[in-house]
C-alpha positions in Angstrom: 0.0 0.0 0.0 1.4 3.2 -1.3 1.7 6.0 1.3 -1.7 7.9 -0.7 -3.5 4.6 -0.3 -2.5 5.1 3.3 -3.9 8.4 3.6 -7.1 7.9 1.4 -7.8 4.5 3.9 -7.2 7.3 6.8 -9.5 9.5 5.3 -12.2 7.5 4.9 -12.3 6.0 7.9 -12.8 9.2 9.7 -15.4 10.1 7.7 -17.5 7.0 8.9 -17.0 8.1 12.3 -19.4 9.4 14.6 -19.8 13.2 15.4 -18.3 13.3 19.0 -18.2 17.0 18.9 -19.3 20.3 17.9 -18.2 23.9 16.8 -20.7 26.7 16.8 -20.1 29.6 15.1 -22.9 32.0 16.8 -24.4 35.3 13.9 -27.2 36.1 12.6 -28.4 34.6 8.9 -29.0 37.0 6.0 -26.7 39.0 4.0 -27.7 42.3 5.8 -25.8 40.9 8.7 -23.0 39.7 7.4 -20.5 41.5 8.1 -21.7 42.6 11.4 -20.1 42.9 15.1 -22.3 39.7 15.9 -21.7 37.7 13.2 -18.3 37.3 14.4 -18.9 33.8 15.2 -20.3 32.8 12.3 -17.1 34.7 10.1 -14.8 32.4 12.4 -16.3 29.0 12.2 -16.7 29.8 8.2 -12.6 30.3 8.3 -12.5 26.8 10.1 -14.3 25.0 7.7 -12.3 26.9 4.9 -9.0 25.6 6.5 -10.7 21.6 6.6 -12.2 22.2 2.9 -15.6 22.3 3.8 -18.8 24.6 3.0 -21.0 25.3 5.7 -24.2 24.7 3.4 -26.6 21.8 4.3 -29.6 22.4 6.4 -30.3 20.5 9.9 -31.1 21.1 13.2 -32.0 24.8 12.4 -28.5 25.8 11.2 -26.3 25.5 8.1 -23.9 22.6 9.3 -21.0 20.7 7.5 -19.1 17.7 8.9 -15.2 17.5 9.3 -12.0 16.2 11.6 -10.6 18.3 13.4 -7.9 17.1 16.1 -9.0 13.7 15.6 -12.1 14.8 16.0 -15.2 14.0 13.6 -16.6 16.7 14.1 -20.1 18.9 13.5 -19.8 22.7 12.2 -22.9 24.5 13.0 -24.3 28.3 12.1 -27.5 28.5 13.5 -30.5 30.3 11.9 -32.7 31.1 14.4 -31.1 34.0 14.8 -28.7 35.1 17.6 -31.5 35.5 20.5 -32.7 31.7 20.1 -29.1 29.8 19.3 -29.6 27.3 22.0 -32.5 25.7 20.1 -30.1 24.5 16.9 -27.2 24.1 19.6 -29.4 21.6 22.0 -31.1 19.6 18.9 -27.4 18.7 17.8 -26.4 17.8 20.7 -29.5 15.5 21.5 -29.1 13.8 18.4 -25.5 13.0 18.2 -25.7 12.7 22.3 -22.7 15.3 22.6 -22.1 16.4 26.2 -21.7 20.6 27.0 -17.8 20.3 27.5 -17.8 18.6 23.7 -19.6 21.9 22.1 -17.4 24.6 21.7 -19.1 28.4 21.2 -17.5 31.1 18.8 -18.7 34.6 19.6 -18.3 38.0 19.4 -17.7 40.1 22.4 -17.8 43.5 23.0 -15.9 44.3 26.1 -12.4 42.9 24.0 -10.9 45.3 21.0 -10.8 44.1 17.8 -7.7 41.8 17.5 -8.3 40.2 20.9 -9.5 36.7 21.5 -9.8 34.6 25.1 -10.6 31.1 25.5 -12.5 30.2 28.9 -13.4 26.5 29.6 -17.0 27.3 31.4 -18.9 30.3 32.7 -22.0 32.3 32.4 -23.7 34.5 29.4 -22.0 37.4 30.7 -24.9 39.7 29.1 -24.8 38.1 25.9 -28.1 36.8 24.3 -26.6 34.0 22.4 -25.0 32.5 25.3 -27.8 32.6 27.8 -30.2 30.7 25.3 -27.3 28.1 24.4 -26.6 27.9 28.8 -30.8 27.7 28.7 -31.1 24.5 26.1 -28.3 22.9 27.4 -29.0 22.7 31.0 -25.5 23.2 31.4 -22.4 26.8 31.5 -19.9 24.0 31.4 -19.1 24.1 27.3 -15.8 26.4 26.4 -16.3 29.3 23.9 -14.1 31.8 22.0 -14.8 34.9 22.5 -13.9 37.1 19.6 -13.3 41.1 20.2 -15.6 43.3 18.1 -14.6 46.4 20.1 -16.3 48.6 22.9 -19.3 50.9 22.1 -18.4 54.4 21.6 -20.2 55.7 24.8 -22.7 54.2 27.8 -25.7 55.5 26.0 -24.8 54.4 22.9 -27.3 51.1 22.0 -26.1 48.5 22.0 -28.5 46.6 19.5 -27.2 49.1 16.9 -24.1 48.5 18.2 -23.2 44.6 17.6 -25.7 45.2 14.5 -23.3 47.6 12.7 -21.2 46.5 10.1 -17.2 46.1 11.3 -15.4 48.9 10.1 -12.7 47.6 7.4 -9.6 48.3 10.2 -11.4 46.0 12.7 -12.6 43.3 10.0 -8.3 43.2 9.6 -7.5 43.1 13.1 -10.2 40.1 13.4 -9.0 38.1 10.4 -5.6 38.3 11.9 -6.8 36.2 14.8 -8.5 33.4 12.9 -6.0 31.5 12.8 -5.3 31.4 16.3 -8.8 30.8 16.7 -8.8 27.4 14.3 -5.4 25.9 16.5 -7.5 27.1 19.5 -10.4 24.6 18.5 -7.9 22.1 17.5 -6.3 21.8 20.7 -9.5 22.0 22.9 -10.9 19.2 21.2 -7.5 17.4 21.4 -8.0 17.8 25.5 -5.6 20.5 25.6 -7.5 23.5 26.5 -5.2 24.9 29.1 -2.2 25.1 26.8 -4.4 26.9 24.3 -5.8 29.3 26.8 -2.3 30.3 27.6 -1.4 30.5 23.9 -4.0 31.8 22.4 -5.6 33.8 25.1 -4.2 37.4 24.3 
């Protein structure tokens, strides 16, 4: 067996395994949000299954989903379209049906207390304020999943609102400073779901 036979066996083995974990990229669907502070989540995950040679493009469990390995992984990336506000729904039917546990899903999502360019990696906690992650803590039962959370920058002042806010579209600067970081963000995933969380929290974390 040549070394490509080797690889093609490899290959296709993985692909006959089960889904044993998940990657949620959290947004809103629609072109009108697509390049928004909140779809931060959704532009990250879609870098992710870019690196594994994958579209995010089949419909199930109320998201656009694609299978892939990822750290020896099969794994299940997910963009749910029930809109930011009711992400748990798609995140819980998921991981019902492939019977994944909280610390197996891993949440990509913007956050606005970071500047652009920042990322940190935190193994467990609560929403913190944000919408998505209270409905995904909600459906699961559970704060115990890890997340990415992805700077989109502060707003400008206190009054300012902040649904206009994480609705506007990143500024072309910002969109730079983010796609410098997706990279980190893809080895982050890879190493969580290798069991290696801590080293990529003091990696990646910055």
């Amino acid at each position: 067996m040549s070394i490509f036979d080797l690889f093609k066996k490899i290959e296709s083995e993985n692909k006959s395994a089960p889904i044993s974990a998940i990657i949620v990229g959290l947004g809103n669907p629609g072109r009108e949000y697509e390049r928004t502070r909140h779809n931060a989540g959704y532009i990250a995950v879609d870098h992710i299954a870019r690196g594994l040679g994958v579209k995010i493009d089949r419909i199930k469990f109320n998201s656009l989903v694609a299978e892939a390995t990822l750290g020896g992984s099969r794994i299940l990336l997910m963009k749910p379209t029930t809109y930011m506000n009711n992400s748990g729904v798609a995140v819980a039917e998921a991981a019902s049906f492939y019977k994944i546990a909280p610390e197996r899903v891993i949440v990509l999502h913007d956050e606005i207390s970071f500047e652009p360019g920042r990322i940190r990696l935190r193994r467990k906690g609560s929403a913190g304020g944000h919408n998505g992650l209270k409905s995904i803590i909600a459906h699961l039962s559970s704060e115990d999943f890890p997340r990415i959370k992805i700077g989109v920058g502060q707003k400008p002042s206190p009054d300012y609102d902040l649904a206009d806010w994480v609705l506007g579209r990143l500024p072309d600067s910002d969109r730079a400073k983010l796609d410098e970081r997706l990279g980190d963000i893809y080895d982050s995933c890879e190493l969580i779901l290798k069991g290696e969380i801590d080293l990529a929290m003091s990696k990646f974390s910055k």
